[in-house]
C-alpha positions as CSV (number, residue, x, y, z in Angstrom):
1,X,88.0,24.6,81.0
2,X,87.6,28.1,79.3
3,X,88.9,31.1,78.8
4,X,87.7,32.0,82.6
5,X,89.8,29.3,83.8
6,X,93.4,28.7,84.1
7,X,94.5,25.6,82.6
8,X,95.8,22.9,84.6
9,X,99.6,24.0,85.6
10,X,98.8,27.8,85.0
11,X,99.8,30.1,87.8
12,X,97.4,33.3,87.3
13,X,100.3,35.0,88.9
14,X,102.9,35.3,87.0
15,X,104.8,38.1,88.3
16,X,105.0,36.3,92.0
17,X,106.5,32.6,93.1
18,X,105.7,30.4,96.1
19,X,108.4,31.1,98.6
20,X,109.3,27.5,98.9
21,X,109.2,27.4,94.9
22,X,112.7,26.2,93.2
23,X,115.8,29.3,92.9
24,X,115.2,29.0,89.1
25,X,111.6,29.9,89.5
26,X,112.1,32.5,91.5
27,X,114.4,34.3,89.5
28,X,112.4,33.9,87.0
29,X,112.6,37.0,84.6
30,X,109.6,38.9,85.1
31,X,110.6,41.5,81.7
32,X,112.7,42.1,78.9
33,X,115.0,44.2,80.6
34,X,115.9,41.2,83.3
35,X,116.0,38.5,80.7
36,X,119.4,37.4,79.6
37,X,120.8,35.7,76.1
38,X,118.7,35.4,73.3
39,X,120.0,39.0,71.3
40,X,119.2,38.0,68.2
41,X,115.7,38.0,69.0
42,X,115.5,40.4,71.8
43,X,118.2,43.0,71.0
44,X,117.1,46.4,70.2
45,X,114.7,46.2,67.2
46,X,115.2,43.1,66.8
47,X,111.9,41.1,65.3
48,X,110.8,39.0,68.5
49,X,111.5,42.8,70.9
50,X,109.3,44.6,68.4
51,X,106.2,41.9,68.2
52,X,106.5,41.5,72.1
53,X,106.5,45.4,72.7
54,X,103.8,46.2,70.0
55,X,101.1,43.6,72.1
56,X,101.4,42.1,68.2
57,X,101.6,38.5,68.9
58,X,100.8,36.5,65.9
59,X,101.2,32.6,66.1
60,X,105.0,31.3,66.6
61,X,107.1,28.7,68.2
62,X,110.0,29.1,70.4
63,X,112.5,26.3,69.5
64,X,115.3,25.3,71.6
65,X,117.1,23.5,74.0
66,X,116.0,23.4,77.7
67,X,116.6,25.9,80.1
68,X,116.8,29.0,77.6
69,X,113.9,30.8,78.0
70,X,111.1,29.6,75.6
71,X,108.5,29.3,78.8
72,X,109.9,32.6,80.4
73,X,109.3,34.8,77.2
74,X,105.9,33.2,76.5
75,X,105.8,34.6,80.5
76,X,106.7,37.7,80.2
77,X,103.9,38.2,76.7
78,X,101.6,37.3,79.4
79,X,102.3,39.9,81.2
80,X,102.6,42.6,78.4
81,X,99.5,41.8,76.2
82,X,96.1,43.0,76.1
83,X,95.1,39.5,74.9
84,X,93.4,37.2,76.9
85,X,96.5,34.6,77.7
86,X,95.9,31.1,78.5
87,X,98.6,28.4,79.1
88,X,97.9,24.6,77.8
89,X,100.0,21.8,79.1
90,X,100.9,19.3,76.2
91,X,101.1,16.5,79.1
92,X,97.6,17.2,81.0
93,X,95.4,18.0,77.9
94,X,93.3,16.3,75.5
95,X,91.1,16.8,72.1
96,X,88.0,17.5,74.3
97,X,90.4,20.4,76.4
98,X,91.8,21.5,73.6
99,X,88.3,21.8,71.8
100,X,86.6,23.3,74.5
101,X,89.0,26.4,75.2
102,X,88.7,27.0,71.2
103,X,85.1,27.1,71.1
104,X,85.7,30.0,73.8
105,X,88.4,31.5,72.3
106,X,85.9,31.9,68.9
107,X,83.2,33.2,71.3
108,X,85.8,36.1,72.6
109,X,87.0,36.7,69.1
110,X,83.0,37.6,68.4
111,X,83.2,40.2,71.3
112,X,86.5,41.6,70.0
113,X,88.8,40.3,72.7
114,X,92.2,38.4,71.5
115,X,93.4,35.2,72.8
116,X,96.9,34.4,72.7
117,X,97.2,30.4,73.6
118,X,100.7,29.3,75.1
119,X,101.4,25.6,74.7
120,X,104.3,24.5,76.2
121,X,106.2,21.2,75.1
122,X,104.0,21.1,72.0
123,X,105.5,18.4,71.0
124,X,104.1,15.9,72.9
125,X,100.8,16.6,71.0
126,X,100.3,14.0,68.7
127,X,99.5,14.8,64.9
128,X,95.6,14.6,65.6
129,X,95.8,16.9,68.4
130,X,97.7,19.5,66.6
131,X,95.3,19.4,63.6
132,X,92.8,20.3,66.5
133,X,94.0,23.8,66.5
134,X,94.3,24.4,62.6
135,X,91.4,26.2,61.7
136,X,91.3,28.7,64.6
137,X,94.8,29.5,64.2
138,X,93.9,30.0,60.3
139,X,91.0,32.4,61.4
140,X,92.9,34.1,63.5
141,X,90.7,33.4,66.1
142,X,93.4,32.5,68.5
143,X,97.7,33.3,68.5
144,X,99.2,30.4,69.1
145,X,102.7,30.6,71.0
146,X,104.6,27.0,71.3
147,X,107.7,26.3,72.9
148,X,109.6,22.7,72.1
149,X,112.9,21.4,72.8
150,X,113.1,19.0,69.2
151,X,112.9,20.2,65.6
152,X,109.6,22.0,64.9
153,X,110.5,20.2,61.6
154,X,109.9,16.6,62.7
155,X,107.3,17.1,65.3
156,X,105.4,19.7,64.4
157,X,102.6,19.2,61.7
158,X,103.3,21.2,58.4
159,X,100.0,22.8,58.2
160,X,100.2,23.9,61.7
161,X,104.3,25.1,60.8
162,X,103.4,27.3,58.0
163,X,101.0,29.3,59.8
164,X,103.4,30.0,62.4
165,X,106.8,32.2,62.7
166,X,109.6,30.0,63.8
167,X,112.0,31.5,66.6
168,X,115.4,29.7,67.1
169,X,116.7,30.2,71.1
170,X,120.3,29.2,71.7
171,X,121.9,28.3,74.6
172,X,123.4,30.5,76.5
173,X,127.2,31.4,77.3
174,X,129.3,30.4,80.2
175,X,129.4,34.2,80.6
176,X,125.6,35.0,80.9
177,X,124.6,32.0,83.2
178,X,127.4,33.4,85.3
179,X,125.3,36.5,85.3
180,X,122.7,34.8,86.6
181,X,124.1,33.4,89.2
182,X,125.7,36.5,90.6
183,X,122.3,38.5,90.3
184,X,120.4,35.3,92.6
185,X,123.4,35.2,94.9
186,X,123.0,39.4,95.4
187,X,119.0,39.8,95.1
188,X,117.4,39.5,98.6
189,X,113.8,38.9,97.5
190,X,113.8,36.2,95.1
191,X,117.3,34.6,95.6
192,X,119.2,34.0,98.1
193,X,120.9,37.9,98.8
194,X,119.5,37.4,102.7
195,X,121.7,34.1,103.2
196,X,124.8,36.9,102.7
197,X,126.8,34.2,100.5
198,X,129.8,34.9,98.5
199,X,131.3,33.1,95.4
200,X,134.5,33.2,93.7
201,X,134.3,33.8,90.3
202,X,135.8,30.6,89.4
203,X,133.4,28.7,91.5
204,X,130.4,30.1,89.8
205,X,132.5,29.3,86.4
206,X,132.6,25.8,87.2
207,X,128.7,26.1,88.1
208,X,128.3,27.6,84.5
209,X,130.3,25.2,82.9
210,X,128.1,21.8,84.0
211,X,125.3,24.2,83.3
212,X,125.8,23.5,79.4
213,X,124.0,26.7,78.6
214,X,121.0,25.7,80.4
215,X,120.0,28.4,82.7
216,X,117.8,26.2,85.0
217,X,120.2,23.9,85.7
218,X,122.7,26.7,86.9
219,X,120.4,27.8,89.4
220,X,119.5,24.4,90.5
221,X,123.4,23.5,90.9
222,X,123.8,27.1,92.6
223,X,120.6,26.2,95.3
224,X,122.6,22.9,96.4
225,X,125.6,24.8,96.5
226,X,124.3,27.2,98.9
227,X,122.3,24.8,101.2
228,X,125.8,22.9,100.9
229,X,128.1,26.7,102.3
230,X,125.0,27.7,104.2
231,X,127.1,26.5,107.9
232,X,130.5,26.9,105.8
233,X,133.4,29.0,107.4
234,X,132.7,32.7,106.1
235,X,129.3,31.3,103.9
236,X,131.8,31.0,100.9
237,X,130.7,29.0,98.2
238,X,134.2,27.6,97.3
239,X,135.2,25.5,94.2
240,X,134.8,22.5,96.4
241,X,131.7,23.4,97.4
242,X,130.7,23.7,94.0
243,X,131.9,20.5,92.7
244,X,130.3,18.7,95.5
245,X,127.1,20.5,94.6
246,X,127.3,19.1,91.2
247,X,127.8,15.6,92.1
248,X,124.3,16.1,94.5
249,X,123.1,17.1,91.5
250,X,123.4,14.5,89.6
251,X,121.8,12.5,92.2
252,X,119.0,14.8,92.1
253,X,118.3,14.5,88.3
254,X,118.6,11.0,87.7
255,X,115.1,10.5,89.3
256,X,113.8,13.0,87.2
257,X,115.2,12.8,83.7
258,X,117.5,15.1,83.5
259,X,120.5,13.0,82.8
260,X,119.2,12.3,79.8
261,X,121.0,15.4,78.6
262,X,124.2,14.5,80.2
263,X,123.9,11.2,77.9
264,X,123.3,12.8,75.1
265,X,126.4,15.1,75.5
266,X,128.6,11.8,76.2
267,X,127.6,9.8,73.4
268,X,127.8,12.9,71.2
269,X,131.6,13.8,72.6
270,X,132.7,9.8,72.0
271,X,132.0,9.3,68.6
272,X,133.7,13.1,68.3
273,X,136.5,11.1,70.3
274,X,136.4,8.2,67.8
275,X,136.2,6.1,70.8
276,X,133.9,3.3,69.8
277,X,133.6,1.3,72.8
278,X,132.7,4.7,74.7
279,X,130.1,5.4,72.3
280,X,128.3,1.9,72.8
281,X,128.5,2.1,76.2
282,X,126.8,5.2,76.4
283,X,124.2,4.9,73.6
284,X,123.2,1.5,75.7
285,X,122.6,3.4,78.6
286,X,120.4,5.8,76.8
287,X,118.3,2.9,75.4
288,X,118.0,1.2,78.4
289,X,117.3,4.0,80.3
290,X,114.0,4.5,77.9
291,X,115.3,7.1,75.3
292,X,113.2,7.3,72.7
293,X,115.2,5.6,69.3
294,X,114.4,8.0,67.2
295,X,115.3,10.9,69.2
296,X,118.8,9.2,69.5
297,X,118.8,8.6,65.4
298,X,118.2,11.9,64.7
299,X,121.0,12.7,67.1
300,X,123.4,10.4,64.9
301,X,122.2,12.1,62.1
302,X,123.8,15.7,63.4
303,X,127.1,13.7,64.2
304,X,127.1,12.7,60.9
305,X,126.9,15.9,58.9
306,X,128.5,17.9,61.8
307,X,131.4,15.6,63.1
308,X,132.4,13.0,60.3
309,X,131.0,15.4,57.1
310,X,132.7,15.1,54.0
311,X,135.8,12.6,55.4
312,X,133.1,9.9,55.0
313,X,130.2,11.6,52.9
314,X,128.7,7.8,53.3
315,X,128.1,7.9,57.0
316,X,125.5,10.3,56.7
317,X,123.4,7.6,54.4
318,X,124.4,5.0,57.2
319,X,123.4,7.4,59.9
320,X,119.6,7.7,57.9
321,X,119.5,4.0,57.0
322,X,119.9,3.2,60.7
323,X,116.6,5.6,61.1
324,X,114.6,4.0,58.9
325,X,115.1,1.0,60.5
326,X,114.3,2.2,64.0
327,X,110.9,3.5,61.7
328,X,110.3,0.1,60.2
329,X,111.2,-2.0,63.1
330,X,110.5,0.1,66.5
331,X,112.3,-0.9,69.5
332,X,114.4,-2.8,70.8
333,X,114.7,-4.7,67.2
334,X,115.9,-1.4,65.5
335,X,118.5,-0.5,68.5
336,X,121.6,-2.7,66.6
337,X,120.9,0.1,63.7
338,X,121.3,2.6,65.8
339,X,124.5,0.6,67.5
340,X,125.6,-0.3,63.9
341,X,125.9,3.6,62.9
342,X,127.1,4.9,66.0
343,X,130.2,2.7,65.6
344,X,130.8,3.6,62.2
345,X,130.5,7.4,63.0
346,X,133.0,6.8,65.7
347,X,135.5,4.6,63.8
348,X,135.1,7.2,61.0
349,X,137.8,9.4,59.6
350,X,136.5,13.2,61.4
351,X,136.5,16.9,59.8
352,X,133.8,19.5,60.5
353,X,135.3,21.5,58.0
354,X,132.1,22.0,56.1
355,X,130.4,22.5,59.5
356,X,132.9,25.0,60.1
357,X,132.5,26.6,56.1
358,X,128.6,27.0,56.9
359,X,128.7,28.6,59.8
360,X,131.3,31.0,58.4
361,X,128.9,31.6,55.3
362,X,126.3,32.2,57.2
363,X,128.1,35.1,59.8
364,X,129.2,36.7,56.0
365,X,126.1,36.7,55.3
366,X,124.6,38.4,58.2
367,X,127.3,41.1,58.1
368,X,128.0,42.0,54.8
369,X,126.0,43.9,51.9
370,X,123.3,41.8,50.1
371,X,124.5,42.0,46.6
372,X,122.6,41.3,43.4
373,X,123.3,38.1,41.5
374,X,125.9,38.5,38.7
375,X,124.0,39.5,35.4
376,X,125.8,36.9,33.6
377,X,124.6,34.4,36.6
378,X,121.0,35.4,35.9
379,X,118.3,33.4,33.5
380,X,117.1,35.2,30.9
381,X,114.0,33.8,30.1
382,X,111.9,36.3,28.7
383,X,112.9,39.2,25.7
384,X,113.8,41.9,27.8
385,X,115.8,40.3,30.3
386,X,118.2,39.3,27.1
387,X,118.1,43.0,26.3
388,X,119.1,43.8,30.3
389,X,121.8,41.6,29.9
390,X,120.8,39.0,31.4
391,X,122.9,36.1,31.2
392,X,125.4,37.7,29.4
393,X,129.3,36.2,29.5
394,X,127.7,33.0,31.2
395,X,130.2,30.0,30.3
396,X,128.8,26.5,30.0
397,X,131.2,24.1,31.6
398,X,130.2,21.5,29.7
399,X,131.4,22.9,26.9
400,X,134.8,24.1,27.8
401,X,137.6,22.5,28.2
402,X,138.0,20.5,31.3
403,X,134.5,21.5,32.7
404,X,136.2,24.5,34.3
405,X,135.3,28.0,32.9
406,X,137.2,30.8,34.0
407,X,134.3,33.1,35.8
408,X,133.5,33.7,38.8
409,X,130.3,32.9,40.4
410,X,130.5,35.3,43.7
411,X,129.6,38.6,43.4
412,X,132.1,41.1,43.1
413,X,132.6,42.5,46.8
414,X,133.1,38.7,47.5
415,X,135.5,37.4,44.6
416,X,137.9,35.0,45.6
417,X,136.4,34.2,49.0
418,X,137.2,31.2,50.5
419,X,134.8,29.1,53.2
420,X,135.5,25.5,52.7
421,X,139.1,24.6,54.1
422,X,138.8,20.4,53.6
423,X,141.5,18.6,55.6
424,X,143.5,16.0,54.9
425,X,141.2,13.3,56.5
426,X,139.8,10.3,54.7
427,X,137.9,10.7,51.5
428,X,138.1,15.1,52.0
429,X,141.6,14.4,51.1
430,X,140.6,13.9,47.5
431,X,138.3,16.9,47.8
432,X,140.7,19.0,48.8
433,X,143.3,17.6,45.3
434,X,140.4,18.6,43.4
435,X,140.0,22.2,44.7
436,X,143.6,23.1,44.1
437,X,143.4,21.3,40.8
438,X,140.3,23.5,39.8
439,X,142.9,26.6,40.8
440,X,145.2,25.7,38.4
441,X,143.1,25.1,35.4
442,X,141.5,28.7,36.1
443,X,145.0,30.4,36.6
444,X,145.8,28.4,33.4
445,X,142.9,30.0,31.4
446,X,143.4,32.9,32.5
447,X,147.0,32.9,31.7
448,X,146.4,32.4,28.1
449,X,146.3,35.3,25.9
């Protein structure tokens, strides 16, 4: 293999699509302009827009769920750069591969030619594999673009992480993978606009819906759809039609994999549900089915700070203990962990109030003014930041009555903002009797003269 020669699964062509090829590689976004979702990134000016229309690719990872458009993008760079682009599968390659096309990228860095590498599902590289590409990436010998479905955190290797600019893809709406459907329903070239099929808006809805903000699978429902209406009265894909499609699909996926999401959305909605028996059921079938344990741990980790949160602050240590066993022990020992937890998240008192708080934080923080922290907020460890007034009017709770001073530690635009609404549910009960009696010792202090 070199850089003269595509890697194995790399379609030189990336602008065209066998004719027999799948609806969702077909429409396959061929430009910014045609890709959907994904504004944060790709909005006007927005970081990822600017490095993809100034050629200025440095190393990054795409991470996010499937079906989003981490290989599209990687695509559509392709297409724009004057780099040399090369695509590496994570599932075909080995050290020896991966050394080889480095060794040529170095040799085209020498003649002044960049190489951008795109590595899709990089996390199926194991940790000596990714060390493999270290030093290039350091020299800047090569830009490496990866794309991964799990936390870049836990699977990708720390050296490798640093040196790389992390982009977060979300899934997209109901509303944009309706989008997509109409636009492969009306285009004549790529999707199926010479079938002359209709859909109801609430068919296509109902398409979106199962879709779970997974653009591949929308099209892939839509496909059986219309081979389903393709002799229907009119060539109306109806509601019916749809939910028949869906079913097919099912079918479809289960060879494949691809119900592993579905799983993962029903053990997630139990223990939401505090349904215990549910959640066993379906955290059996993910075991048995081959999930990896530590894939499902992780997942019981997010229901615990997401789902349960502060009405049983334990279950998040629960939810970690039950991962460090599945560590220690492996599988199919360290599944009753995993079994152990998920019933206890279930049977668990539920508030995503602080999941709720964060989120609401973290908007506030995107849209208002980036103020400065409080002078008397500020350490003041040297001479002249005393003489800025650093520091000055801090209160040391310790010392004051209570441990409650009366100062606030927002900045001024955002004084008296409240985030955190705790409910009433197990132990956030108590957390919420301590907030309001925090409020009246403050209004007390500041009541006195």
């Amino acid at each position: 293999m070199s850089l003269f020669n595509p890697a194995p699964g790399f379609d030189s062509d990336t602008r065209t699509a066998p004719v027999r090829a799948p609806l969702a590689e077909r429409m396959r976004p061929r430009s910014l302009d045609e890709f959907l979702g994904q504004e944060h990134l790709l909005g006007p000016g927005k970081p990822l827009r600017v490095q993809i229309e100034r050629d200025d690719a440095s190393s990054m990872i795409f991470w996010g769920p499937p079906g989003v458009g981490k290989t599209t993008l990687a695509k559509i760079i392709a297409e724009t750069t004057k780099a040399t682009f090369i695509e590496f599968s994570a599932v075909l390659a080995g050290i020896k591969e991966i050394r080889q096309v480095m060794a040529d990228a170095e040799k085209a860095a020498s003649w002044g030619t960049r190489t951008i590498l795109f590595i899709d599902e990089i996390h199926r590289f194991n940790k000596a594999q990714q060390d493999a590409f270290l030093p290039w990436v350091e020299r800047g010998s090569i830009s490496l673009i990866g794309a991964t479905t799990e936390n870049p955190s836990f699977e990708i290797n720390g050296a490798l992480l640093s040196r790389c600019r992390v982009y977060t893809l979300h899934a997209l709406t109901d509303a944009q993978i309706v989008a997509l459907l109409e636009r492969a329903l009306a285009d004549p070239d790529r999707g199926l606009g010479a079938h002359h099929l209709t859909a109801p808006v609430h068919a296509l809805e109902l398409l979106a819906s199962y879709a779970s903000g997974d653009a591949r699978n929308g099209l892939n429902a839509l496909e059986v759809a219309a081979k389903l209406a393709a002799d229907a009265p009119g060539k109306v894909i109806t509601k019916e039609i749809a939910t028949e499609a869906l079913q097919q699909r099912v079918l479809l996926y289960d060879k494949q994999g691809e119900e592993h999401y579905n799983l993962i959305s029903a053990l997630h909605k139990s223990v939401r549900n505090s349904d215990a028996d549910a959640t066993l059921y379906w955290l059996g079938r993910m075991l048995q089915a081959g999930e990896d344990s530590l894939y499902v741990a992780r997942r019981l980790v997010r229901m615990a700070v997401e789902d349960v949160g502060l009405a049983a602050p334990e279950a998040l240590n629960l939810a970690l203990s039950a991962k460090d066993t599945v560590d220690f022990l492996g599988s199919p020992e360290g599944d009753l962990a995993l079994a152990e937890a998920a019933v206890y998240l279930a049977l668990a008192p539920k508030s995503n109030a602080l999941y709720t708080a964060y989120g609401a934080v973290l908007s506030d923080i995107e849209s208002t003014r980036q103020e400065p922290v409080p002078l008397h907020l500020r350490n003041a460890p040297t001479k002249l930041m005393k003489e800025l007034d650093y520091g000055k009017g801090y209160q040391y709770a310790h010392d004051i009555e209570a441990r409650v001073a009366d100062m606030d530690c927002l900045p001024e635009s955002l004084a008296g903002r409240r985030w955190y609404h705790p409910t009433q549910e197990g132990r956030e009960k108590l957390l919420a009797q301590r907030i309001e009696e925090i409020r009246r010792i403050r209004a007390a202090k500041r009541r006195q003269p």
